[in-house]
N, C-alpha and C positions, 0 to 999 in steps of 0.2 A: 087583445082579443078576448076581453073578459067578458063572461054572459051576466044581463041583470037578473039572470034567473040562481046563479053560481050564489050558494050561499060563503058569503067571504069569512064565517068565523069557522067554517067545515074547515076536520084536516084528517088524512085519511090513518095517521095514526092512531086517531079516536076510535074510530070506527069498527066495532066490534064485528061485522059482519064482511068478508072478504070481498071483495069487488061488489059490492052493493052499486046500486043505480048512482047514488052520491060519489062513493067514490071513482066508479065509472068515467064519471061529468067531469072529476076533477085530473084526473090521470087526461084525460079528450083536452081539457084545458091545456094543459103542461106539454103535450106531443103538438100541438096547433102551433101554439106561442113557440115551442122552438124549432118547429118547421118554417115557421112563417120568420125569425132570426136569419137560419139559417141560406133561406132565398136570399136575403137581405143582403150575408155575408159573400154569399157567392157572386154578386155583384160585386161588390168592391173589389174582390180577390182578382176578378177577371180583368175590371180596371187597374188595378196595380200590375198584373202582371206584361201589361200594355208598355212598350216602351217606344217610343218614336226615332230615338235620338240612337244615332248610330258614333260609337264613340270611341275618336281613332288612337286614345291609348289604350295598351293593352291590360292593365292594370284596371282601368275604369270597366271596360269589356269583359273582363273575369269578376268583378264584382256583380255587375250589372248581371250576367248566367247565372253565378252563385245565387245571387237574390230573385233568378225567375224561378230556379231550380227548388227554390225555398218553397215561395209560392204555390209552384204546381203539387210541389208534396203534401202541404195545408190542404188544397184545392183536391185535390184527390181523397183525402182524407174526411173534410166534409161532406163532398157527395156521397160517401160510402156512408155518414151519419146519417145524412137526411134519408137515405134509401131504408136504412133500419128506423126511421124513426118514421118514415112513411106506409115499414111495416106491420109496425106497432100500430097503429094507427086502422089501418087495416083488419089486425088480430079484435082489435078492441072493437070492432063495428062488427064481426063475425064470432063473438062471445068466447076466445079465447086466450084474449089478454089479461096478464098476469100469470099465465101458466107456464111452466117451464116445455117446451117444445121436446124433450130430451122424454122426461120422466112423468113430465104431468102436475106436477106438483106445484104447490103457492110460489112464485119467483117470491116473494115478501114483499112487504109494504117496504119495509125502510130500503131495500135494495132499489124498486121502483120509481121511488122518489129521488136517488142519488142518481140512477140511469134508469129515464121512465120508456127506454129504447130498446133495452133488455132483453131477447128472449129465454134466457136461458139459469136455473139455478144459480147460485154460486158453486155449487158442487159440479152442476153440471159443464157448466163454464173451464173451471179448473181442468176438468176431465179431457174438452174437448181442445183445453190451450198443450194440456201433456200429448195429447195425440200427431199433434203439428209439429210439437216438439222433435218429437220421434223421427217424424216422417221426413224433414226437415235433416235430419240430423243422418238419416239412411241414403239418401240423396246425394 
């Protein structure tokens, strides 16, 4: 899903100016391409998770849950990716992606690049993974 318009020696570490139109384009590239993945993955997953065969040992049968039980946990877990990354996505079409949702502040380049799905600081993230903690923990 490459644009011929995408300058390919751009990289948004360069880029002295924070979400500029460029790296805009480029970060729109990077959430596309792993949306457009991620569809892909959720196919297969659903086919895998398919079994036909009904199988009268019971060892084979406790494998065979085990490994759907696998699957659905993956499968649950990319739809919650793609739903943040469809956020992102979103953020970026309504001018405030890259911003931390919490505080306001730059999420940063190098964190967006390593998860361009992000909302949220790294501070603020930590903040909000101790808060669950808790919560979690009171429960």
């Amino acid at each position: 899903m490459i644009d011929n318009d995408m300058d390919h020696t751009y990289h948004p570490l360069h880029d002295p100016v924070y979400m500029s139109p460029q790296m805009k384009q480029f970060f729109q590239h990077l959430l596309q391409d792993k949306l457009q993945r991620l569809q892909e993955e959720e196919h297969s997953v659903y086919t895998a998770m398919e079994d036909p065969f009904q199988h009268p040992d019971i060892i084979d049968q406790s494998t065979t849950e085990s490994l759907r039980s696998t699957h659905y946990a993956f499968h649950r877990h990319e739809k919650q990716l793609r739903h943040q990354v469809e956020i992102a996505l979103q953020r970026l079409a309504c001018g405030s992606y890259g911003y931390c949702r919490v505080t306001g502040e730059p999420i940063g380049v190098k964190r967006l690049i390593a998860a361009p799905h992000v909302s949220y600081s790294l501070d603020a993230q930590e903040e909000q993974e101790e808060k669950q903690k808790l919560k979690t923990k009171m429960q």
